[in-house]
N, CA, C and O of each residue as an XYZ file, in Angstrom:
588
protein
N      -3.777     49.582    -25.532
C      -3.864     49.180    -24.139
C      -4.372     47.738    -24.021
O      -3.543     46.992    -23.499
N      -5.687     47.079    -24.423
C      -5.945     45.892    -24.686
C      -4.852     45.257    -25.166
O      -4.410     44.407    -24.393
N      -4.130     45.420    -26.434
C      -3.270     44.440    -27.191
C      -1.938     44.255    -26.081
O      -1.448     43.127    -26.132
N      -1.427     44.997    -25.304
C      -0.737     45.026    -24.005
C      -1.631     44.028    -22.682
O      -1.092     43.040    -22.184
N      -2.711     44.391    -22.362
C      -3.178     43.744    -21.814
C      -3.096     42.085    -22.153
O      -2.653     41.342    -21.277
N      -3.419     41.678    -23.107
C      -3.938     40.108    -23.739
C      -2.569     39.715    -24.304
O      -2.493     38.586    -24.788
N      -1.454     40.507    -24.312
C      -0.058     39.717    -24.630
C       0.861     39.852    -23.083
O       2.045     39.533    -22.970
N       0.115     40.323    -22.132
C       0.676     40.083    -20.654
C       0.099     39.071    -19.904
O       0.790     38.550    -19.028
N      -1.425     38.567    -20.146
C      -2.166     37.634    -19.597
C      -1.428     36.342    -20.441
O      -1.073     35.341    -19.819
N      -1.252     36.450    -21.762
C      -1.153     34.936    -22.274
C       0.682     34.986    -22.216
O       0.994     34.042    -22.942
N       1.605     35.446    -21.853
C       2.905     35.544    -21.512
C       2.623     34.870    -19.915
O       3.168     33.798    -19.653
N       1.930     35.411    -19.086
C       1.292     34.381    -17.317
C       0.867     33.502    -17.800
O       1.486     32.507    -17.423
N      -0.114     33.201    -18.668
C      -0.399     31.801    -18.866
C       0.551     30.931    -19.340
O       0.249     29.781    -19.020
N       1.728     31.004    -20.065
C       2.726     30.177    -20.880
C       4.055     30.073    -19.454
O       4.811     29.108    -19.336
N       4.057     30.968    -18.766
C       4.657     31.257    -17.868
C       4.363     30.065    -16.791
O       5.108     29.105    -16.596
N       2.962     30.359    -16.047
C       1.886     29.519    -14.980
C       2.492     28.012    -15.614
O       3.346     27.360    -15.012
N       1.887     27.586    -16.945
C       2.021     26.622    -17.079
C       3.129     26.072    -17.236
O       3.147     24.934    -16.767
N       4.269     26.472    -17.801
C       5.737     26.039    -17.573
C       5.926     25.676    -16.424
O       6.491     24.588    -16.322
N       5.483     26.528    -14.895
C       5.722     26.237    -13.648
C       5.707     25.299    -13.067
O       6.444     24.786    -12.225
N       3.948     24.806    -13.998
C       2.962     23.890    -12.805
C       3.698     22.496    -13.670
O       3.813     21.402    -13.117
N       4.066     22.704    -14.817
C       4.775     21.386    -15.541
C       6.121     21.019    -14.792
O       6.457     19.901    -14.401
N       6.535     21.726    -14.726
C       8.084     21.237    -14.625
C       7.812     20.843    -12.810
O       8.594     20.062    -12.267
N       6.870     21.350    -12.161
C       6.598     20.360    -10.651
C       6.004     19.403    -10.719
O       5.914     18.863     -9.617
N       5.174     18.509    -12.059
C       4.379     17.671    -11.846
C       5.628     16.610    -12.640
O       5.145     15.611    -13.173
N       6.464     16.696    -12.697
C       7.644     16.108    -13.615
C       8.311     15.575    -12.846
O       8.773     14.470    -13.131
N       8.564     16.132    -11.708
C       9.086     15.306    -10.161
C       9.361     13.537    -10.474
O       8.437     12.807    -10.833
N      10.499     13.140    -10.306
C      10.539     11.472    -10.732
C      10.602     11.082     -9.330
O      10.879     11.870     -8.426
N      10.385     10.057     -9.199
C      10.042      9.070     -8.085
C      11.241      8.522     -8.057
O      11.803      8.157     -9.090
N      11.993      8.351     -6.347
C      13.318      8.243     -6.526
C      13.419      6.940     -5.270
O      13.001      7.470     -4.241
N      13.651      6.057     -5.088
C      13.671      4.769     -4.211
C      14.861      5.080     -3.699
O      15.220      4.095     -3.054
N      15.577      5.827     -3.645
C      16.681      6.253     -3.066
C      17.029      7.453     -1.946
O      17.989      7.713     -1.220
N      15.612      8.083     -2.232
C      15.549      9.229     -1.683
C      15.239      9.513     -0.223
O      14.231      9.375      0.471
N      16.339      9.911     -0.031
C      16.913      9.911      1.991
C      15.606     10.519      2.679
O      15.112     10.078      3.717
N      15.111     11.633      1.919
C      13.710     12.645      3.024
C      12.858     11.123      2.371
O      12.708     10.298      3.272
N      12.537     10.854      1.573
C      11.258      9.489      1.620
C      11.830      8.350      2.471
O      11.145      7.894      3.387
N      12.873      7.940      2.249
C      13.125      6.549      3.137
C      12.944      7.219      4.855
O      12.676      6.590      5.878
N      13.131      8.293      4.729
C      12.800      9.148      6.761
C      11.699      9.304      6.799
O      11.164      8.931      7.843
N      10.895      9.852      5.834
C       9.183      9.440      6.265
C       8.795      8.229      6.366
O       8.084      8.034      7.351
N       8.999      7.311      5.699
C       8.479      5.408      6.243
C       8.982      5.513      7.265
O       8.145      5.482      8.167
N      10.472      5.684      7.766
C      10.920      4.965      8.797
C      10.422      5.288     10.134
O      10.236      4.545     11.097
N      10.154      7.173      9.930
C       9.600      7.578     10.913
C       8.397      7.123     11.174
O       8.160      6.685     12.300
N       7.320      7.146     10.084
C       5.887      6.280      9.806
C       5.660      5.362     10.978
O       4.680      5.269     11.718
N       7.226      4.463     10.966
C       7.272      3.256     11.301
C       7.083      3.618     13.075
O       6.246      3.717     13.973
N       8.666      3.725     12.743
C       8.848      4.140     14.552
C       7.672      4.493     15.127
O       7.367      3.680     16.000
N       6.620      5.664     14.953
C       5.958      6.107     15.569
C       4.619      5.470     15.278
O       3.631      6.144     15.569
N       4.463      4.464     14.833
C       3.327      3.991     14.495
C       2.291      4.781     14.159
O       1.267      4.597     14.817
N       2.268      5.501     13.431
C       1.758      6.820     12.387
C       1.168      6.156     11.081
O       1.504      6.318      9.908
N       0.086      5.274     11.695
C      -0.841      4.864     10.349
C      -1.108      5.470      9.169
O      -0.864      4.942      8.084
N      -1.692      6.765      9.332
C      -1.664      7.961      8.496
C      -0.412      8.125      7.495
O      -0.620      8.368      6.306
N       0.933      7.981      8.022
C       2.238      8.558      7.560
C       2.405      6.985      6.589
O       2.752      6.906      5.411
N       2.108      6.065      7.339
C       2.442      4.710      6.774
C       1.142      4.871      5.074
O       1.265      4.804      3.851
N       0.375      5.029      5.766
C      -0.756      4.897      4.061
C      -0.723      5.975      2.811
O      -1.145      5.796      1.668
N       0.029      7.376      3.478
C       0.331      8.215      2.788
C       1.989      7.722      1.529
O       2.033      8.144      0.373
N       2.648      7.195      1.885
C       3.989      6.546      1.752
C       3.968      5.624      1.054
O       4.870      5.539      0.220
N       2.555      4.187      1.140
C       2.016      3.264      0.338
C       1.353      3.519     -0.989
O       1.357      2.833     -2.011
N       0.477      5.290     -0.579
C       0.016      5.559     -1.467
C       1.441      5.812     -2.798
O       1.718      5.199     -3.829
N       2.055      7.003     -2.108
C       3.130      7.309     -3.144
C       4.078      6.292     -3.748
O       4.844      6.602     -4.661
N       4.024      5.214     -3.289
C       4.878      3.951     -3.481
C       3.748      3.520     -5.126
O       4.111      3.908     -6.237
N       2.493      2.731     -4.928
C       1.714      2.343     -5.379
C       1.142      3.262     -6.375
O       0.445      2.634     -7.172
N       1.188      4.566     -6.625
C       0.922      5.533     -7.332
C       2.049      5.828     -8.553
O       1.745      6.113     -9.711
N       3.092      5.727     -8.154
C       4.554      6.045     -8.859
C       4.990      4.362     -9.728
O       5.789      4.160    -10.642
N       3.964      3.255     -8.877
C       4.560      1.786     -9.739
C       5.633      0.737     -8.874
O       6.175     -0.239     -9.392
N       5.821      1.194     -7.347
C       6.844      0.608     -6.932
C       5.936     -0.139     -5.658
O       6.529     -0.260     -4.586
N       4.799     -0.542     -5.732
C       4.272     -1.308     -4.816
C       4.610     -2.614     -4.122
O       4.439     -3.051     -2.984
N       5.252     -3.152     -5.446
C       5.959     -4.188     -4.525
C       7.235     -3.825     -3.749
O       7.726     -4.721     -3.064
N       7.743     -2.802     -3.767
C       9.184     -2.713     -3.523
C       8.558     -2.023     -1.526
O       9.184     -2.213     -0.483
N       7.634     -1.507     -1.635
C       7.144     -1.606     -0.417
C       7.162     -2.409      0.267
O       7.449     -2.166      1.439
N       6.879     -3.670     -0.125
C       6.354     -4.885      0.969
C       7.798     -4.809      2.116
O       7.602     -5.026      3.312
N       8.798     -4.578      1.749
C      10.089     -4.126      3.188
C       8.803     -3.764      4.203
O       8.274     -4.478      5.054
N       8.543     -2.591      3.855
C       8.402     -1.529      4.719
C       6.757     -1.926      5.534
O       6.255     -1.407      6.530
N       6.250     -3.003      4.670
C       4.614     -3.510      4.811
C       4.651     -4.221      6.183
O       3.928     -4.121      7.174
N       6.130     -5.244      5.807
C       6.132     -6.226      6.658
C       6.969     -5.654      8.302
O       6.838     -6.119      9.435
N       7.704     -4.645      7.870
C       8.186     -3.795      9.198
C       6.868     -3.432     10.247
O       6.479     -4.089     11.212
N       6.392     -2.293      9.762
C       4.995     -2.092      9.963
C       4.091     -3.131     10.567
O       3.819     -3.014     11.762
N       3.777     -3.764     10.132
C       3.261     -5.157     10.708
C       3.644     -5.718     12.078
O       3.109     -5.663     13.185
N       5.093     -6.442     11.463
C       5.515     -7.308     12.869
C       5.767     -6.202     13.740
O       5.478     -6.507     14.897
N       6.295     -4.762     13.598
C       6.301     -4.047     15.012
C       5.249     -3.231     15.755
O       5.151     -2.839     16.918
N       4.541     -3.125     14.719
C       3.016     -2.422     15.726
C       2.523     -3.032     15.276
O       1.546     -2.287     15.208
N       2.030     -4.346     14.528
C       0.728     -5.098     14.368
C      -0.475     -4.628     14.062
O      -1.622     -4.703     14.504
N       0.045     -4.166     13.265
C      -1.249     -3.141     12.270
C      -1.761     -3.759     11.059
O      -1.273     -3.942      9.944
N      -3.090     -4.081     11.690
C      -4.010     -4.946     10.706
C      -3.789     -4.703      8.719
O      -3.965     -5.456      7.761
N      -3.287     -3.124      8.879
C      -3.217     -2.952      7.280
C      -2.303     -3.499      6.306
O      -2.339     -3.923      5.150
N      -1.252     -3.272      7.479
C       0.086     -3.804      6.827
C       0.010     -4.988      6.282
O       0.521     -5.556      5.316
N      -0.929     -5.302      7.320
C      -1.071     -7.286      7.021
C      -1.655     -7.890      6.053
O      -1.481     -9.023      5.606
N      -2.383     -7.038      5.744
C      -3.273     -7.401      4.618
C      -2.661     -6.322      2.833
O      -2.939     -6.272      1.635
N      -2.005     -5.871      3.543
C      -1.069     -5.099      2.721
C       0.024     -6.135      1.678
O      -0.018     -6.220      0.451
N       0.769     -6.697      2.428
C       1.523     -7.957      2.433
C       1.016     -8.806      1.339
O       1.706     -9.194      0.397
N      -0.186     -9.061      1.515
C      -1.139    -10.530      1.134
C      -1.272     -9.339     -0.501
O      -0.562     -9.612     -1.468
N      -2.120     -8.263     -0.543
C      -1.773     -7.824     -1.888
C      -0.725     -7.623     -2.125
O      -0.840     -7.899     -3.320
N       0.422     -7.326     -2.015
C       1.933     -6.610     -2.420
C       2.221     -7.897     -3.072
O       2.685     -7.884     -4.213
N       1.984     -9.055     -2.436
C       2.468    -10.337     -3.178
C       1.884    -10.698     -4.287
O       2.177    -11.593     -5.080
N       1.116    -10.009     -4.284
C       0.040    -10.833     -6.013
C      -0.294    -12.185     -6.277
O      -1.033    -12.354     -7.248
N       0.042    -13.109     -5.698
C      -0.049    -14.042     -6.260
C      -1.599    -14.389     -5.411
O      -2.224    -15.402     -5.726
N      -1.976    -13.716     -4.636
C      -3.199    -14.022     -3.379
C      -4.389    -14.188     -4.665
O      -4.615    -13.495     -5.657
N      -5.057    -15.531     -4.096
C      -6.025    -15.162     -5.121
C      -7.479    -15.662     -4.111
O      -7.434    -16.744     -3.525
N      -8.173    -15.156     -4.047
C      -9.090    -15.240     -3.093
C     -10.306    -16.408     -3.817
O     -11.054    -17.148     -3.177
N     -10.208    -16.285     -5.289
C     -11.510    -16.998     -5.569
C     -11.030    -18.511     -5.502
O     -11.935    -19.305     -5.756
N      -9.821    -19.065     -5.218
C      -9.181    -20.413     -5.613
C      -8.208    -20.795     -4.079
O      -6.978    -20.824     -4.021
N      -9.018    -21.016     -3.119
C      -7.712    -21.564     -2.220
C      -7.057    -22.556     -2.034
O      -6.441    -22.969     -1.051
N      -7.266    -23.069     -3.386
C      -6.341    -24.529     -3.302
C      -5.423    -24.080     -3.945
O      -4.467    -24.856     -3.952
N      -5.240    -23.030     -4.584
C      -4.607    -22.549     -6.021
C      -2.703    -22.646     -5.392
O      -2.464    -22.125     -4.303
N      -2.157    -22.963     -5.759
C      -0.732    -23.700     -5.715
C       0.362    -22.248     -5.245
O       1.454    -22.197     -4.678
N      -0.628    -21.118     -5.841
C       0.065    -19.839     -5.460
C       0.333    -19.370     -4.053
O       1.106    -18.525     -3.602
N      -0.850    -20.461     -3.307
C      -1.751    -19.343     -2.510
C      -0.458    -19.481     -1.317
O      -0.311    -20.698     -1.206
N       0.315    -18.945     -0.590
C       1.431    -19.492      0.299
C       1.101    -19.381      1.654
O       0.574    -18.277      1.796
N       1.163    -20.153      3.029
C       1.238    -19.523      4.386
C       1.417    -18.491      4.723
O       0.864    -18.144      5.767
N       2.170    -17.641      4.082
C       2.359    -16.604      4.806
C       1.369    -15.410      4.576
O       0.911    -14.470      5.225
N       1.276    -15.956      3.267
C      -0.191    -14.873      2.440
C      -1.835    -14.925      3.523
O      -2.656    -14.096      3.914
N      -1.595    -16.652      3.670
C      -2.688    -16.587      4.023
C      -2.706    -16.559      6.077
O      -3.658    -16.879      6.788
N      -1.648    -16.185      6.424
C      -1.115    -16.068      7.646
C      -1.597    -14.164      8.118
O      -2.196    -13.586      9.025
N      -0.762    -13.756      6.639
C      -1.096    -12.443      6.859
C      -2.708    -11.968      6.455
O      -3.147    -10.907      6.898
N      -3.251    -12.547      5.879
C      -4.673    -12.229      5.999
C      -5.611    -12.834      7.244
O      -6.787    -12.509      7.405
N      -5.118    -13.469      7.823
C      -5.477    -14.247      9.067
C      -5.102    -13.264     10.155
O      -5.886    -13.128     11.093
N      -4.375    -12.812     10.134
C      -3.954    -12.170     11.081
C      -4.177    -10.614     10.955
O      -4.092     -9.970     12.000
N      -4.370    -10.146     10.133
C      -5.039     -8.786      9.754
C      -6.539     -9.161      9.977
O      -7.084     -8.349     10.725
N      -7.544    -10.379      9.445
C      -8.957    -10.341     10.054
C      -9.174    -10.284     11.352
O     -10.226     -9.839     11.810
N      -7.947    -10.845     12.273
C      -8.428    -11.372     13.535
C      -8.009     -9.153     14.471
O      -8.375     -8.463     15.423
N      -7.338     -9.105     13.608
C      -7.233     -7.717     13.994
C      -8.212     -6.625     14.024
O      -8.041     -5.562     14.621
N      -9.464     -7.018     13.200
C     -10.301     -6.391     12.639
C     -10.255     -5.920     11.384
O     -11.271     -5.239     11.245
N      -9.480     -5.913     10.167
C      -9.483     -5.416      9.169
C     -10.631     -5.815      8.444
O     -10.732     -7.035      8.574
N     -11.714     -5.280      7.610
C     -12.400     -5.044      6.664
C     -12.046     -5.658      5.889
O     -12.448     -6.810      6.050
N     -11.169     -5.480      4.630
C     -11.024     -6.255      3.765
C     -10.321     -7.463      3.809
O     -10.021     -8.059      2.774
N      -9.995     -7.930      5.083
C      -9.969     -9.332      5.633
C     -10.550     -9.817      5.734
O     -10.384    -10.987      5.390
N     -12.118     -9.295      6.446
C     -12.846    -10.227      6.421
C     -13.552    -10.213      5.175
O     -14.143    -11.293      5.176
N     -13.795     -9.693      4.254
C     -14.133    -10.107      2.761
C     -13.126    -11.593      2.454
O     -13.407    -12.788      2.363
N     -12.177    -11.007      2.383
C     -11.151    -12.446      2.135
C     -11.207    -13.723      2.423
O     -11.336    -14.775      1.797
N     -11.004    -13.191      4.172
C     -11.808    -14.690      5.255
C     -12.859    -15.281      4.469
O     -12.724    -16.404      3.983
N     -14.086    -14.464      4.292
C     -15.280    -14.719      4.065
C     -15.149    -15.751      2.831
O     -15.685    -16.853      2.950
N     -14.466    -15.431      1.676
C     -14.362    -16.136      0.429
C     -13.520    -17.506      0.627
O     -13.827    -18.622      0.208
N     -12.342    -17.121      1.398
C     -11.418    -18.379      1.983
C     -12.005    -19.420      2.442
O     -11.983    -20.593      2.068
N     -12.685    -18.750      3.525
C     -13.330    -20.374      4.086
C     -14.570    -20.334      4.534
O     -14.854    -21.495      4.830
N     -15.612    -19.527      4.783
C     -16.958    -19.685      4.835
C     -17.606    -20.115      3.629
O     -18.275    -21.146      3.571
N     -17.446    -19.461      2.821
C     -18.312    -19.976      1.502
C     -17.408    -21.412      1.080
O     -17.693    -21.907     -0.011
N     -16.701    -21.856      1.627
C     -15.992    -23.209      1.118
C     -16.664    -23.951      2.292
O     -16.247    -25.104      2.398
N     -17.313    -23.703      2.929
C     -17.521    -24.511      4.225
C     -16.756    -24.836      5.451
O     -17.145    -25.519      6.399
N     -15.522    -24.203      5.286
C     -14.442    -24.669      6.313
C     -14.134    -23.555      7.483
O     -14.358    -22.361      7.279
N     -13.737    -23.918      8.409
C     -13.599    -23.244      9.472
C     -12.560    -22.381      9.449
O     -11.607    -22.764      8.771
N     -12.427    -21.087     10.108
C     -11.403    -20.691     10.339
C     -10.582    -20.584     10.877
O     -10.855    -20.258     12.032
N      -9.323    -20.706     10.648
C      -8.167    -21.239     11.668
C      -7.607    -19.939     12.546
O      -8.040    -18.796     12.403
N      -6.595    -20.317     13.449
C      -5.685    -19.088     14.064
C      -4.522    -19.111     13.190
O      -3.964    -20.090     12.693
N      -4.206    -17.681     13.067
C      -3.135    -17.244     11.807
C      -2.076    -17.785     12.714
O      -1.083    -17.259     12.212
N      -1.423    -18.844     14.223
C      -0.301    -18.555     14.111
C      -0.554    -20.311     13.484
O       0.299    -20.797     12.743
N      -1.627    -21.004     13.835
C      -1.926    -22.159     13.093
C      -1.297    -22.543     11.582
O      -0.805    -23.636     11.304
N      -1.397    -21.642     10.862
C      -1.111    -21.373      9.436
C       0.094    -21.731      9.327
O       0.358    -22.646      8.547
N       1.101    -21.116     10.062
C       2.225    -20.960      9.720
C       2.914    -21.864     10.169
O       4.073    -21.861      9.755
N       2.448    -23.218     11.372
C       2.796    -24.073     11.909
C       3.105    -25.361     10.955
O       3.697    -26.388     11.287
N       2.602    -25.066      9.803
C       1.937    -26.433      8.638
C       3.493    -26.649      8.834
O       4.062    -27.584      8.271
């Protein structure tokens, strides 16, 4: 009865785990019609939540830059401080400790301008390094983009 017992538990266990493997195996598909309808919907409805959930899976799977589409949608149509500052990382080249640094572009620093003035948090860390501790004032993000 035991030896029945302990070759039915470890037959569920080889079983269980085959299951839980072959769902965590799931490939990440940039093509995929139900994911491109959750951003878009994200979008439309200005569904912050739906938008950071979507960034996450983007940024989790390795395709973070391939987001920035969807960063900069987000942004210019509901003006959502995250997106904006979303943008400014998706680009990489942002480098906060060097703002003379040759990388650093208008628009990077347009979109972090414009995500601080929104209230974002880790804007104003940014701000803060950009131009207070350099001594310089801070400009209006549409200023930036006027250069």
């Amino acid at each position: 009865m035991k030896l029945c017992l302990n070759i039915l538990i470890v037959s569920f266990l080889f079983y269980s785990c085959n299951k839980i493997k072959d769902k965590s195996i799931k490939e990440f598909d940039l093509n995929n019609i139900e994911l491109n309808n959750k951003i878009n919907i994200a979008i439309s409805n200005n569904d912050t939540i739906g938008y950071l959930k979507c960034y996450k899976d983007f940024s989790i799977n390795g395709y973070h830059k391939e987001f920035l589409y969807y960063a900069t949608i987000m942004a210019e149509k509901n003006n959502y401080s995250q997106a904006y500052f979303d943008i400014a990382t998706i680009l990489e080249v942002y480098n906060f400790e060097n703002p003379n640094s040759e990388f650093l572009s208008n628009y990077q620093i347009y979109c972090v301008l414009k995500s601080y003035e929104l209230g974002n948090n880790q804007a104003k860390q940014a701000v803060e390094k950009l131009f207070i501790k350099n001594g310089k004032p801070i400009p209006n993000s549409n200023s930036v983009l006027c250069k």
